[in-house]
PDBQT receptor file of N, H, CA, C and O in Angstrom, charges set to zero:
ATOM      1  N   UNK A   1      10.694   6.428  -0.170  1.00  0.00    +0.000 N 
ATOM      2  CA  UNK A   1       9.825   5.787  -1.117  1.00  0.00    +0.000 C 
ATOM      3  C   UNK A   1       8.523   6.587  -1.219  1.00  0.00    +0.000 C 
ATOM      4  O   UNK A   1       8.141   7.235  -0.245  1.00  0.00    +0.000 OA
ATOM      5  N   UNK A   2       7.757   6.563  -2.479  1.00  0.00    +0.000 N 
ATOM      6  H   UNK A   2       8.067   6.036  -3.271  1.00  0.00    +0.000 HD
ATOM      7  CA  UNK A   2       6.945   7.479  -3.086  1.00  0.00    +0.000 C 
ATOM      8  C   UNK A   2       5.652   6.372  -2.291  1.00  0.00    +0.000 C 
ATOM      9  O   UNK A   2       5.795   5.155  -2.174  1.00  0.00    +0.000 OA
ATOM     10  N   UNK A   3       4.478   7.131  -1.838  1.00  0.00    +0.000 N 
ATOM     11  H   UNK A   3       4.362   8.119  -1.933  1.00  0.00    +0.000 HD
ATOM     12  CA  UNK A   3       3.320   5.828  -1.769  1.00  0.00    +0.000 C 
ATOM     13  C   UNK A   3       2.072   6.898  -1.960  1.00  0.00    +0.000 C 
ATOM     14  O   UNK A   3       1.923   8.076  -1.637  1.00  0.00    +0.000 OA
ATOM     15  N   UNK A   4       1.366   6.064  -2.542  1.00  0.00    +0.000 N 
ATOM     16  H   UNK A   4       1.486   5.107  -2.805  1.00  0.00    +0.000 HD
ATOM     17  CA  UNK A   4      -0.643   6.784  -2.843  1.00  0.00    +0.000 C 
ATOM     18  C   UNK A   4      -0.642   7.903  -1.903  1.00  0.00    +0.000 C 
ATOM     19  O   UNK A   4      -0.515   7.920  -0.678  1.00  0.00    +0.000 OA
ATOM     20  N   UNK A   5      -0.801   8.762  -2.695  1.00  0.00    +0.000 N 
ATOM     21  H   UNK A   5      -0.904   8.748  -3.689  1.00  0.00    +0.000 HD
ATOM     22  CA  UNK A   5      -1.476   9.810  -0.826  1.00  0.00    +0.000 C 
ATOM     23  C   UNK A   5      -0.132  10.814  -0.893  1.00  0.00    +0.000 C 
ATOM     24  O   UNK A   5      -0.075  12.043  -0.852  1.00  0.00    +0.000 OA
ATOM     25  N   UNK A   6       0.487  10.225  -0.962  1.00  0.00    +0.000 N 
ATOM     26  H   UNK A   6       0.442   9.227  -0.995  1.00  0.00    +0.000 HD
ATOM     27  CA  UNK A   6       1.819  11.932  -0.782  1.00  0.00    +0.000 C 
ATOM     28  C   UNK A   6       1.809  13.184  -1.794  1.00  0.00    +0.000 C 
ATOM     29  O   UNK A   6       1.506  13.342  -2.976  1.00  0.00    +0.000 OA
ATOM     30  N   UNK A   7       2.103  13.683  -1.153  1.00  0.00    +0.000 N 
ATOM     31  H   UNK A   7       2.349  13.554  -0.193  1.00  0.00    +0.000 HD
ATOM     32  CA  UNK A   7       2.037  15.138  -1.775  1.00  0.00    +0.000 C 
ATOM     33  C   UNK A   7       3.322  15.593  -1.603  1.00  0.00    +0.000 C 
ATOM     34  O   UNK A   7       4.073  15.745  -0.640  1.00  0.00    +0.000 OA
ATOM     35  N   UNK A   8       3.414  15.881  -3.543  1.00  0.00    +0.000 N 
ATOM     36  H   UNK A   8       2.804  15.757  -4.325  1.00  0.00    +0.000 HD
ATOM     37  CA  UNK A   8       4.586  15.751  -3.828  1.00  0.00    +0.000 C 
ATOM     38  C   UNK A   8       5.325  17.524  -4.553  1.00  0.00    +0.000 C 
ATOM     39  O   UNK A   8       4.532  18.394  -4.914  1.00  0.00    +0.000 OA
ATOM     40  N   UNK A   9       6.322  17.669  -4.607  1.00  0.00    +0.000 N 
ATOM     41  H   UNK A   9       6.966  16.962  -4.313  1.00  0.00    +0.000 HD
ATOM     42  CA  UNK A   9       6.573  19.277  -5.338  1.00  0.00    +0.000 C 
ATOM     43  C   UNK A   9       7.377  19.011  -6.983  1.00  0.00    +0.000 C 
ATOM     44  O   UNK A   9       8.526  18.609  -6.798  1.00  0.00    +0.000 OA
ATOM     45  N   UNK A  10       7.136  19.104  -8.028  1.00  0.00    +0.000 N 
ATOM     46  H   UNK A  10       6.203  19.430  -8.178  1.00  0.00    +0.000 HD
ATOM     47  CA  UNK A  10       7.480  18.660  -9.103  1.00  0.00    +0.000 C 
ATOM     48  C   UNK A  10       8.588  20.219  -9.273  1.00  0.00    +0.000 C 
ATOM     49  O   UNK A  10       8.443  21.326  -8.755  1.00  0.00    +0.000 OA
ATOM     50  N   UNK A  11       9.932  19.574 -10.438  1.00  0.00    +0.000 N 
ATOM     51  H   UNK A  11      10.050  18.675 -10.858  1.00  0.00    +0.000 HD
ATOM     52  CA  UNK A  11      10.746  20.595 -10.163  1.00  0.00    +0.000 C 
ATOM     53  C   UNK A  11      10.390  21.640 -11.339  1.00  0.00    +0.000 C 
ATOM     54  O   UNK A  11      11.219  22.417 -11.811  1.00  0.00    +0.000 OA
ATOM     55  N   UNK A  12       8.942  21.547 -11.776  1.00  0.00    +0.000 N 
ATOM     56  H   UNK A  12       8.269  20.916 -11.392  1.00  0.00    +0.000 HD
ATOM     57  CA  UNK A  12       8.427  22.880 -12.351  1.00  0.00    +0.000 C 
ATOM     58  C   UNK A  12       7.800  23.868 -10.993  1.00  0.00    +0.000 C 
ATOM     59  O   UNK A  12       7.432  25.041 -11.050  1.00  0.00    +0.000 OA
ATOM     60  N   UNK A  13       7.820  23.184 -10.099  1.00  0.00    +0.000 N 
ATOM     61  H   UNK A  13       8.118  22.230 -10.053  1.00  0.00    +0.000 HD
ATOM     62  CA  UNK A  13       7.358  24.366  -9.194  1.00  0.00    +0.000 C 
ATOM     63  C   UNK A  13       5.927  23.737  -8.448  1.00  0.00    +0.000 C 
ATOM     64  O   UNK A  13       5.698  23.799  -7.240  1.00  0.00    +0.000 OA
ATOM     65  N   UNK A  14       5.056  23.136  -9.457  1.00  0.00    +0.000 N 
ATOM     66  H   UNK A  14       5.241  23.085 -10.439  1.00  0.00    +0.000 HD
ATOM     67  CA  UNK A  14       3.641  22.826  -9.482  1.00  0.00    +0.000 C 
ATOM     68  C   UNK A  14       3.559  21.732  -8.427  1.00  0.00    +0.000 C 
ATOM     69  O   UNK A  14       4.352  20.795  -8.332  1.00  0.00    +0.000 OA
ATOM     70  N   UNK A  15       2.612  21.937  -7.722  1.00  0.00    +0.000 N 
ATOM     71  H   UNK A  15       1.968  22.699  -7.799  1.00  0.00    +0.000 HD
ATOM     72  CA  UNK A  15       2.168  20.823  -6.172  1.00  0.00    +0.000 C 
ATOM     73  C   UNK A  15       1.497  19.585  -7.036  1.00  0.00    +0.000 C 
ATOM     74  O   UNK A  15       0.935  19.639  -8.130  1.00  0.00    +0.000 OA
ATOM     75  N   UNK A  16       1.739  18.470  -6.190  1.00  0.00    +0.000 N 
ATOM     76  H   UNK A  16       2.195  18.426  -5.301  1.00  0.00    +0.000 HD
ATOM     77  CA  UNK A  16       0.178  17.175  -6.991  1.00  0.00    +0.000 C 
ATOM     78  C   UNK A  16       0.533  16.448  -5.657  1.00  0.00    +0.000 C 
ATOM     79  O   UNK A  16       1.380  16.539  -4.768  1.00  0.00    +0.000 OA
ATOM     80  N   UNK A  17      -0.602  15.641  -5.989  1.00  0.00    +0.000 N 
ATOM     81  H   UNK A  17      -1.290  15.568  -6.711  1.00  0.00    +0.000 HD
ATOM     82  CA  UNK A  17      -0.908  14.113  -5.282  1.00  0.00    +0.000 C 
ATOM     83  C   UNK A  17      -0.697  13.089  -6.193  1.00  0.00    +0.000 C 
ATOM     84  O   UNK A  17      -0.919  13.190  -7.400  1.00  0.00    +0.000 OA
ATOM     85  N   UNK A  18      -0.198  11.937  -5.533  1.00  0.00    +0.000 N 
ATOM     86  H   UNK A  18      -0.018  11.855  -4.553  1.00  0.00    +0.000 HD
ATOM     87  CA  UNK A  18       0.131  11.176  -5.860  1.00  0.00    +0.000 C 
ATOM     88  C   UNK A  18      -1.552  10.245  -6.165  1.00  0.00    +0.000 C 
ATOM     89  O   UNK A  18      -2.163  10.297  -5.098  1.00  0.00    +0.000 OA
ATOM     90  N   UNK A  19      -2.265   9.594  -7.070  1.00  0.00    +0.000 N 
ATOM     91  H   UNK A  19      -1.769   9.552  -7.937  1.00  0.00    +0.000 HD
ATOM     92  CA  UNK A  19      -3.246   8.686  -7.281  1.00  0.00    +0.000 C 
ATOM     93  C   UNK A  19      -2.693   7.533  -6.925  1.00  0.00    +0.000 C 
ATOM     94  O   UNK A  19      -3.130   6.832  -6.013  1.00  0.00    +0.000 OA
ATOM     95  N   UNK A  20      -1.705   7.267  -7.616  1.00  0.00    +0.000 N 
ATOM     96  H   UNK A  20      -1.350   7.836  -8.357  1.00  0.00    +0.000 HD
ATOM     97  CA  UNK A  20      -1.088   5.356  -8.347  1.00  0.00    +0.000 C 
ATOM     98  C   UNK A  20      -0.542   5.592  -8.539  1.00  0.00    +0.000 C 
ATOM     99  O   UNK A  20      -0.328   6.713  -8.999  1.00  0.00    +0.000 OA
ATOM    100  N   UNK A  21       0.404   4.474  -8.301  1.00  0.00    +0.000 N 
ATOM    101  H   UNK A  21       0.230   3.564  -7.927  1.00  0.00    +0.000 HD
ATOM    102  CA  UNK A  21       1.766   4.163  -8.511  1.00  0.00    +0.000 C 
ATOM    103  C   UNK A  21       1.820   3.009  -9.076  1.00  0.00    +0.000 C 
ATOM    104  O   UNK A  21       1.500   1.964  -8.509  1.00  0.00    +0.000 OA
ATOM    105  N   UNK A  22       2.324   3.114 -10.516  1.00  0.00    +0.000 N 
ATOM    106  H   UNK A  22       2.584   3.963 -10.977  1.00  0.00    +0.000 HD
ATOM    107  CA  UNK A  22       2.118   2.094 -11.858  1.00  0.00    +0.000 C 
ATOM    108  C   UNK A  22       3.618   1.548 -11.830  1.00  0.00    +0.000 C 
ATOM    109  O   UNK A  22       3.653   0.388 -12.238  1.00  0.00    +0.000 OA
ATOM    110  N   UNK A  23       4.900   2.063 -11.457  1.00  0.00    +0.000 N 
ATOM    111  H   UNK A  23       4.872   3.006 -11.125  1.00  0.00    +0.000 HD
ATOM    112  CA  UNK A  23       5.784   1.277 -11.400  1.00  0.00    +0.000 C 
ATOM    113  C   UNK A  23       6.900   1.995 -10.279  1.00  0.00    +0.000 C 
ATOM    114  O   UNK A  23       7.529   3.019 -10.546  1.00  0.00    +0.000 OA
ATOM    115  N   UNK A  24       7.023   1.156  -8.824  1.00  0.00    +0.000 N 
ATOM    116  H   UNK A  24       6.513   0.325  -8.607  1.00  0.00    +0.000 HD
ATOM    117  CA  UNK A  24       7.001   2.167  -8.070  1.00  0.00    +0.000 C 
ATOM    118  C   UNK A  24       8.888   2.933  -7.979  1.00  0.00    +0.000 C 
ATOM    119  O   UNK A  24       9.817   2.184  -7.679  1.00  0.00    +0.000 OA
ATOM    120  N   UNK A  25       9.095   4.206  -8.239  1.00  0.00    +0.000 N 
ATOM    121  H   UNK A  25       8.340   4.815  -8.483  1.00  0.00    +0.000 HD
ATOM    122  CA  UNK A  25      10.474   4.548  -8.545  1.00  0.00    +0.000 C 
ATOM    123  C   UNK A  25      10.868   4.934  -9.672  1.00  0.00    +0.000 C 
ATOM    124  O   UNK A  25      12.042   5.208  -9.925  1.00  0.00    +0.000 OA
ATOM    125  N   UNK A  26       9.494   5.026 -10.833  1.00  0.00    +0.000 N 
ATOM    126  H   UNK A  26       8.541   4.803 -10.627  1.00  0.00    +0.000 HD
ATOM    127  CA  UNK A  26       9.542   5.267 -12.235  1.00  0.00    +0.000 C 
ATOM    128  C   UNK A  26       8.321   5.832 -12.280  1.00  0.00    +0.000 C 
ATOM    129  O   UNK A  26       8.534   7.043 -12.215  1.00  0.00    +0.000 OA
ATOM    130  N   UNK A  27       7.154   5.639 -12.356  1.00  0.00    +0.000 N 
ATOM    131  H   UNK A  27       6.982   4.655 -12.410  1.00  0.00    +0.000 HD
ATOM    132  CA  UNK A  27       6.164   6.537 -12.742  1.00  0.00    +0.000 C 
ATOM    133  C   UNK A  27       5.142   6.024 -12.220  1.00  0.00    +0.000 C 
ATOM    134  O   UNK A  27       4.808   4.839 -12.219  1.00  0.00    +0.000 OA
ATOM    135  N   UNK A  28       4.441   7.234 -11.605  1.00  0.00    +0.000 N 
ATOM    136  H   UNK A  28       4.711   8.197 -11.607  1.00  0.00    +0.000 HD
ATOM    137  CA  UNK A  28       2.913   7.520 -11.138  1.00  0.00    +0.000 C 
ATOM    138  C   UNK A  28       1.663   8.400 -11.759  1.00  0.00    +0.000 C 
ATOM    139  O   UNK A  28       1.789   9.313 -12.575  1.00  0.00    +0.000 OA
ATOM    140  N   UNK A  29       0.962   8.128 -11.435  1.00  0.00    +0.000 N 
ATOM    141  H   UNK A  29       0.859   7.386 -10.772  1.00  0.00    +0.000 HD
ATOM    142  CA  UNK A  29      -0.357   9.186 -12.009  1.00  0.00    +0.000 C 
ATOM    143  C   UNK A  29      -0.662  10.005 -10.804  1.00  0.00    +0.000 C 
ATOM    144  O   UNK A  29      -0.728   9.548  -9.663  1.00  0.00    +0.000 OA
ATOM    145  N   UNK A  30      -0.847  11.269 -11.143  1.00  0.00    +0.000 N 
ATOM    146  H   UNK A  30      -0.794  11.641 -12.070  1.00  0.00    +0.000 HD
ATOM    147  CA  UNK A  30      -0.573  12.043  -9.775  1.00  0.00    +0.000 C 
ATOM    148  C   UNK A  30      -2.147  13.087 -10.535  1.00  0.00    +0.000 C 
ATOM    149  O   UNK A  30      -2.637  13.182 -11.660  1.00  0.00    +0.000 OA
ATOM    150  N   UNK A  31      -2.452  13.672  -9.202  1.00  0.00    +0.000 N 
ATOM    151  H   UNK A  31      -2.054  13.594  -8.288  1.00  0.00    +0.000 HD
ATOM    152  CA  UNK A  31      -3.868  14.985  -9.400  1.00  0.00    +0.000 C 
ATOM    153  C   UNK A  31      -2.354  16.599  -9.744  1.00  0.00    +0.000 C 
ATOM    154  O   UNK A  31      -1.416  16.764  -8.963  1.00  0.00    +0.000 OA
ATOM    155  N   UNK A  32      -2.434  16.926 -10.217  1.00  0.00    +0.000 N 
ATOM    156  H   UNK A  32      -3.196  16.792 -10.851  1.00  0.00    +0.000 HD
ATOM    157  CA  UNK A  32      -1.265  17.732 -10.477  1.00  0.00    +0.000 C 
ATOM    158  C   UNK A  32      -2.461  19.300 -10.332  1.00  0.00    +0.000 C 
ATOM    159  O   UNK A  32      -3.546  19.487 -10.883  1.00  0.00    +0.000 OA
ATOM    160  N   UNK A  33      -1.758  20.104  -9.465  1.00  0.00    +0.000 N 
ATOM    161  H   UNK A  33      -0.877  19.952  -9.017  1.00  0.00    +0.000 HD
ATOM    162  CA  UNK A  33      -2.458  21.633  -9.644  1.00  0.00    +0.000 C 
ATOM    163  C   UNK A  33      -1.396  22.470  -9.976  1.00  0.00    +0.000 C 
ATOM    164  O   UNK A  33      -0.336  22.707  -9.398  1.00  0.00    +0.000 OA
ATOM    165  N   UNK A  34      -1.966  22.942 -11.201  1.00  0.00    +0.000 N 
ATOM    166  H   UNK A  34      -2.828  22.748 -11.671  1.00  0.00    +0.000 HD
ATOM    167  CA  UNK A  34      -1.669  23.446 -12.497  1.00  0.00    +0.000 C 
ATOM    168  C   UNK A  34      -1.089  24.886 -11.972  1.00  0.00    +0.000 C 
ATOM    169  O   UNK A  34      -1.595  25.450 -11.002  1.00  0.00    +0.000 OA
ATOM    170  N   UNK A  35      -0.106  25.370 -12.620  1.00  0.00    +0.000 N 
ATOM    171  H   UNK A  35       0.305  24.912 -13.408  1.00  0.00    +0.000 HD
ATOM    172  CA  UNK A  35       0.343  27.143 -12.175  1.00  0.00    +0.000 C 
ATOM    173  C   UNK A  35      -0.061  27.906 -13.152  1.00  0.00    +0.000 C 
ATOM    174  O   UNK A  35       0.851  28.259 -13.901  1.00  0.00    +0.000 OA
ATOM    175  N   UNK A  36      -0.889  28.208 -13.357  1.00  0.00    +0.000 N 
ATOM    176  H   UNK A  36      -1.630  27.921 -12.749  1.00  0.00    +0.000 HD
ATOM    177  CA  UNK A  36      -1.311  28.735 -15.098  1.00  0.00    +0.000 C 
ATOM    178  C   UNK A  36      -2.420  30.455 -14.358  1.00  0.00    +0.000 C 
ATOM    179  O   UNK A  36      -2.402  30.884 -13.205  1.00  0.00    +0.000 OA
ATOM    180  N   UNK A  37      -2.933  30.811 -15.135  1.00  0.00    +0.000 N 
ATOM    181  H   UNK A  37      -2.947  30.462 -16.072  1.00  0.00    +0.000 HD
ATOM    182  CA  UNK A  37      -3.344  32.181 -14.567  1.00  0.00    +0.000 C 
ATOM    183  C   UNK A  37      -4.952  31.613 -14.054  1.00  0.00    +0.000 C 
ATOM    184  O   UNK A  37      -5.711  32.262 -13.334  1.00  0.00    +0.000 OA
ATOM    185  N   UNK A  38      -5.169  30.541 -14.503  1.00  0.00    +0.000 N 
ATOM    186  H   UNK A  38      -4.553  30.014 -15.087  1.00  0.00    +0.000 HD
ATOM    187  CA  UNK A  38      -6.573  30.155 -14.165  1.00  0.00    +0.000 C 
ATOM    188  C   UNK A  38      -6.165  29.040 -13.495  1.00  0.00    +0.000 C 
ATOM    189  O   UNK A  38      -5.311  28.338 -14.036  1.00  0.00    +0.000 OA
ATOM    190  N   UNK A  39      -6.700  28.663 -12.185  1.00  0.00    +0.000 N 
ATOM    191  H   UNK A  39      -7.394  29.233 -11.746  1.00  0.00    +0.000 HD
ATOM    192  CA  UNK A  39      -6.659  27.499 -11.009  1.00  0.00    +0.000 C 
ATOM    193  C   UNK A  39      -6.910  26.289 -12.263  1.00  0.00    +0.000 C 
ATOM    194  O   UNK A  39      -7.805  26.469 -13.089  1.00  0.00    +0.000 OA
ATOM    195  N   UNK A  40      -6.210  25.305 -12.301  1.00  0.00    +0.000 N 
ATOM    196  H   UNK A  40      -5.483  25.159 -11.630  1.00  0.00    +0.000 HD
ATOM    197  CA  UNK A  40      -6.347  24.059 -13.079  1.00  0.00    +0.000 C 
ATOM    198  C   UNK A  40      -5.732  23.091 -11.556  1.00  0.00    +0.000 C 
ATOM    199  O   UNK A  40      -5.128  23.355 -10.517  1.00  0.00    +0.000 OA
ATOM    200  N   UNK A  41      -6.425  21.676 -12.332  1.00  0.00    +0.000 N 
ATOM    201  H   UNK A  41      -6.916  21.461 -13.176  1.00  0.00    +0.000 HD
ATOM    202  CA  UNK A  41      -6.172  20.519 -11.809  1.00  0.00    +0.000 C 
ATOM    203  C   UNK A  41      -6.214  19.266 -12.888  1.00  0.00    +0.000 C 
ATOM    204  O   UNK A  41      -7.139  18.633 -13.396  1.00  0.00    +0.000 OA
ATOM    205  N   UNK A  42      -4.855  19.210 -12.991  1.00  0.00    +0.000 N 
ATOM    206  H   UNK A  42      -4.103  19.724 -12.578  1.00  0.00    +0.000 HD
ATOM    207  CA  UNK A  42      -4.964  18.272 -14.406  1.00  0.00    +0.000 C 
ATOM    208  C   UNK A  42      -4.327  16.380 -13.606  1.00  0.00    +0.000 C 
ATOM    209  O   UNK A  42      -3.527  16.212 -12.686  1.00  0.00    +0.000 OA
ATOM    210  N   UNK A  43      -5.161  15.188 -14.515  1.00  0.00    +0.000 N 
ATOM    211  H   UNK A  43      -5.811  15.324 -15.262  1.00  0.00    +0.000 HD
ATOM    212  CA  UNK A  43      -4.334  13.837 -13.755  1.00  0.00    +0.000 C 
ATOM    213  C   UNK A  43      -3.330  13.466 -14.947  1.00  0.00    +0.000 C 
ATOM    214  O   UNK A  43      -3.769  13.123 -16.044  1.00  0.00    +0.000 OA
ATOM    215  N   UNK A  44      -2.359  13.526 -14.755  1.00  0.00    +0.000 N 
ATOM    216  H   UNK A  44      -2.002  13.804 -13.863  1.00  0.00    +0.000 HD
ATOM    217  CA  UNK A  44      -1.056  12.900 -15.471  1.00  0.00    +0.000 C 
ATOM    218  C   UNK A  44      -0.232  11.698 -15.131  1.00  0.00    +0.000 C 
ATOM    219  O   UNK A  44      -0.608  10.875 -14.296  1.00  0.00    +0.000 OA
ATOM    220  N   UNK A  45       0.508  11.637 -15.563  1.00  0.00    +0.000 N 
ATOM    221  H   UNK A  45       0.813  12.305 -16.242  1.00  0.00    +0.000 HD
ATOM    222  CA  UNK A  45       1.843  11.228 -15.315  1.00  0.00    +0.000 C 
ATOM    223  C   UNK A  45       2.942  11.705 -15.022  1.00  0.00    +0.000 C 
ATOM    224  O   UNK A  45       3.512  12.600 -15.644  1.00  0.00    +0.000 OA
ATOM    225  N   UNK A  46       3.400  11.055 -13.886  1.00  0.00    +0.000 N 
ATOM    226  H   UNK A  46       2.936  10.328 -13.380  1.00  0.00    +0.000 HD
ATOM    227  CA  UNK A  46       4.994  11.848 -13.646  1.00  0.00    +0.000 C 
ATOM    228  C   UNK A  46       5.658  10.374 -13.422  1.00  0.00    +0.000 C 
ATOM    229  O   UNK A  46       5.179   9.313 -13.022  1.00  0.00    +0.000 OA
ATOM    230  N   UNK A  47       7.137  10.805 -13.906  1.00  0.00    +0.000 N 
ATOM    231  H   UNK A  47       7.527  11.667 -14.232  1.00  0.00    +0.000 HD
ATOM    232  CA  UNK A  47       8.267  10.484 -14.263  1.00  0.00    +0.000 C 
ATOM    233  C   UNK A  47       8.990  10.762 -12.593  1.00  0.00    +0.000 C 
ATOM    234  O   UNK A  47       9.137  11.865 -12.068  1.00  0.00    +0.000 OA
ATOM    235  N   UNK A  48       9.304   9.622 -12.088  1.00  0.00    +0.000 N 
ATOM    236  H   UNK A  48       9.184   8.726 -12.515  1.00  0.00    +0.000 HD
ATOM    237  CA  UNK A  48      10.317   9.744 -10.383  1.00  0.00    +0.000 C 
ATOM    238  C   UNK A  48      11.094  11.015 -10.949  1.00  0.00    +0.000 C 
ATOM    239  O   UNK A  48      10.751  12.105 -10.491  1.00  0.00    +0.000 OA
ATOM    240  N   UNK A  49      12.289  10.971 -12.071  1.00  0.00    +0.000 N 
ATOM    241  H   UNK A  49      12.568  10.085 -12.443  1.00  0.00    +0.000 HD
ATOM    242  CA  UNK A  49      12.945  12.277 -12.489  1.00  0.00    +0.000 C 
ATOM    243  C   UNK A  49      12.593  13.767 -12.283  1.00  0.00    +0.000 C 
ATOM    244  O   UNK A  49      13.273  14.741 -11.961  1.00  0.00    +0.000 OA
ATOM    245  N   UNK A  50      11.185  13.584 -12.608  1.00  0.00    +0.000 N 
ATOM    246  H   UNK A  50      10.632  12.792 -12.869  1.00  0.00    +0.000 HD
ATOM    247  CA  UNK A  50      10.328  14.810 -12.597  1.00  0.00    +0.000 C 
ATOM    248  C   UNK A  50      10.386  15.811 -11.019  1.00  0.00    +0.000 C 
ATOM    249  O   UNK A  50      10.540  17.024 -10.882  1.00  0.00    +0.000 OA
ATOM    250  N   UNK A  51      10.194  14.729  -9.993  1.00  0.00    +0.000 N 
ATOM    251  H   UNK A  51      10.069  13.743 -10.105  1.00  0.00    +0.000 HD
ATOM    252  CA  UNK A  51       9.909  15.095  -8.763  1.00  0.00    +0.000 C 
ATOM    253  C   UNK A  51      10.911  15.423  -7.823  1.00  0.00    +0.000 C 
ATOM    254  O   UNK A  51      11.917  14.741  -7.624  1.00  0.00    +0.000 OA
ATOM    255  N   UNK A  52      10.563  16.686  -7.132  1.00  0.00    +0.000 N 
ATOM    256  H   UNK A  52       9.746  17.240  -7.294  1.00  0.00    +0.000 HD
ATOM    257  CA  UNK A  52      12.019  17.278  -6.786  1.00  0.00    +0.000 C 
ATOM    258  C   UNK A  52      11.869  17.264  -5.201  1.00  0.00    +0.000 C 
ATOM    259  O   UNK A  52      12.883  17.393  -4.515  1.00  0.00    +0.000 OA
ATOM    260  N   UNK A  53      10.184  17.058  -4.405  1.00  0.00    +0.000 N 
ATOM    261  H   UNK A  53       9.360  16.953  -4.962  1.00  0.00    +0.000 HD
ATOM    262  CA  UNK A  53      10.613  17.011  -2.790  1.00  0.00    +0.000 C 
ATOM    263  C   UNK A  53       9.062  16.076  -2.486  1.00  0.00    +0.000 C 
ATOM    264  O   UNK A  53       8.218  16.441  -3.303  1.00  0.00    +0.000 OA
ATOM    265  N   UNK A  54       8.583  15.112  -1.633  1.00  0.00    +0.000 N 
ATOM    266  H   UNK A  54       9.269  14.815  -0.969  1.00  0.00    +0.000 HD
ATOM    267  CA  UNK A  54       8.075  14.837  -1.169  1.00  0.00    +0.000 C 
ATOM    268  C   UNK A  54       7.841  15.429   0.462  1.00  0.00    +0.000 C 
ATOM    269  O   UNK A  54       8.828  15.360   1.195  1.00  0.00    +0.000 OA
ATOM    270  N   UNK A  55       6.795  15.901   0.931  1.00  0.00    +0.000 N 
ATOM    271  H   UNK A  55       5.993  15.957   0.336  1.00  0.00    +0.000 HD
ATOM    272  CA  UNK A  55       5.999  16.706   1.792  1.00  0.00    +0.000 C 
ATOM    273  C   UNK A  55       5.837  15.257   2.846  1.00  0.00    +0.000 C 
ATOM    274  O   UNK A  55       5.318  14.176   2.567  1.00  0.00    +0.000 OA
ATOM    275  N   UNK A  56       6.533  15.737   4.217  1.00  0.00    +0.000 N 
ATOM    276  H   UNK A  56       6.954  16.615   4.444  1.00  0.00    +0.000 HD
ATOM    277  CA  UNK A  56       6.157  15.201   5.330  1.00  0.00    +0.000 C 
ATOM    278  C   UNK A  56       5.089  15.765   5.605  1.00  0.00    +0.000 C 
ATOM    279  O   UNK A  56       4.908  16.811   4.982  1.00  0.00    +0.000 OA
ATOM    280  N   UNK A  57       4.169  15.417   6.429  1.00  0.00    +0.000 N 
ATOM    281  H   UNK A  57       4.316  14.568   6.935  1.00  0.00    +0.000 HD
ATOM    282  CA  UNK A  57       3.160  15.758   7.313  1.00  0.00    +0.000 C 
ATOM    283  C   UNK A  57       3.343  15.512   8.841  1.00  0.00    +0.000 C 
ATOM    284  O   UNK A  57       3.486  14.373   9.285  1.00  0.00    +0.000 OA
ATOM    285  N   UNK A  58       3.330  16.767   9.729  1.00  0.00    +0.000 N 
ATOM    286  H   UNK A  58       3.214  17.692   9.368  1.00  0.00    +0.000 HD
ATOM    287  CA  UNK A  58       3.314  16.554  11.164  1.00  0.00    +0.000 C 
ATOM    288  C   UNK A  58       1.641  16.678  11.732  1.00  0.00    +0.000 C 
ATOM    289  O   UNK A  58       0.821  17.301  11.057  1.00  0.00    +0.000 OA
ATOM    290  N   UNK A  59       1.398  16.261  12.551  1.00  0.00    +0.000 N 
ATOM    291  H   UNK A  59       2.064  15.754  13.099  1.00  0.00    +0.000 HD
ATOM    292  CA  UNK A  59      -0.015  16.590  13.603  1.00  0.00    +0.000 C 
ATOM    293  C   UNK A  59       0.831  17.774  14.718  1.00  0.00    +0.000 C 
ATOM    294  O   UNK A  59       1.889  17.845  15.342  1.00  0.00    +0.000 OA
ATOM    295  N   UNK A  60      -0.299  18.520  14.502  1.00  0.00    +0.000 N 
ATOM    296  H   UNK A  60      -1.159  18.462  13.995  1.00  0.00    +0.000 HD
ATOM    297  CA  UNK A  60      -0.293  19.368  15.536  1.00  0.00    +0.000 C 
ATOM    298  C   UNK A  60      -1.718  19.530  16.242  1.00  0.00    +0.000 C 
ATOM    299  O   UNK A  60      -2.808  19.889  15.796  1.00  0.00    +0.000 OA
ATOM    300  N   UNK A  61      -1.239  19.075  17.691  1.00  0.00    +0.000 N 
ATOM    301  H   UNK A  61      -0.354  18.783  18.054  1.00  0.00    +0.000 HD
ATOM    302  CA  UNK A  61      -2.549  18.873  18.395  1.00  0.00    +0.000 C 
ATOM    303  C   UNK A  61      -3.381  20.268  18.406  1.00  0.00    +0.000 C 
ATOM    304  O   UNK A  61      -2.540  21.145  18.213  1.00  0.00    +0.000 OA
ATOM    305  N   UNK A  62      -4.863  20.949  18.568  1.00  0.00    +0.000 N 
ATOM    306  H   UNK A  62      -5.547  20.236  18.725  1.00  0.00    +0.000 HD
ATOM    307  CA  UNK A  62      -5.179  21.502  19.160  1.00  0.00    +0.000 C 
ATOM    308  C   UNK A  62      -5.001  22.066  20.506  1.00  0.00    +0.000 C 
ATOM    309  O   UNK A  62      -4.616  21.327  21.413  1.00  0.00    +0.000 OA
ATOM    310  N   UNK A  63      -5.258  23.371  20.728  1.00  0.00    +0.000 N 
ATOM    311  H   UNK A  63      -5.570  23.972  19.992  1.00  0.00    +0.000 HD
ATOM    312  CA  UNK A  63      -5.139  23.529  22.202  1.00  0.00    +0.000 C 
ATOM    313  C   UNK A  63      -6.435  23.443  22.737  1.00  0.00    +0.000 C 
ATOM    314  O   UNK A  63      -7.373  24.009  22.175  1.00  0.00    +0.000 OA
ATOM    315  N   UNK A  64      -6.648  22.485  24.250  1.00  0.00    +0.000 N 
ATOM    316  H   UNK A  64      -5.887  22.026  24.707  1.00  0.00    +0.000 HD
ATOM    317  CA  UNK A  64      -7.833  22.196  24.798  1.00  0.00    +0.000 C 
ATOM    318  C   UNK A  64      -8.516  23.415  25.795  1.00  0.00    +0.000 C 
ATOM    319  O   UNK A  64      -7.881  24.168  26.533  1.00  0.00    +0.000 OA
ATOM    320  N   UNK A  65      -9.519  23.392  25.660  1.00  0.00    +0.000 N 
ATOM    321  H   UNK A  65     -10.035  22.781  25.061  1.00  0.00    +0.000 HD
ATOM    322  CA  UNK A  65     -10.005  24.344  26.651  1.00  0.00    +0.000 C 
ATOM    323  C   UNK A  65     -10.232  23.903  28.396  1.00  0.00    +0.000 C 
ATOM    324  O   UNK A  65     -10.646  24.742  29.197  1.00  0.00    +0.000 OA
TER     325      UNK A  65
């Protein structure tokens, strides 16, 4: 399941975050960073269809001195 906060890989290639989730399993408004020759950050809509991998996150501790 998709939730606020994930970071997601759309199957154009292009990374986003997820903002809201307006209907959850159908469409969200996501921060989308743009692949274009100039760094963009555009807020859209995506379509569940659209999205091709959701990004786990692990912790990796520091090493202590």
């Amino acid at each position: 399941m998709i939730q606020e906060g994930d970071k997601i890989k759309l199957k154009t290639g292009e990374l986003a975050l997820i903002s809201e989730i307006l209907e959850s399993g159908v469409v969200y408004i996501a921060e989308i960073f743009r692949k274009s020759g100039d760094f963009s950050i555009t807020i859209d809509t995506v379509k569940h269809d659209e999205i091709a991998s959701v990004f786990e996150e692990t912790e990796k501790p520091l090493a202590t001195a």
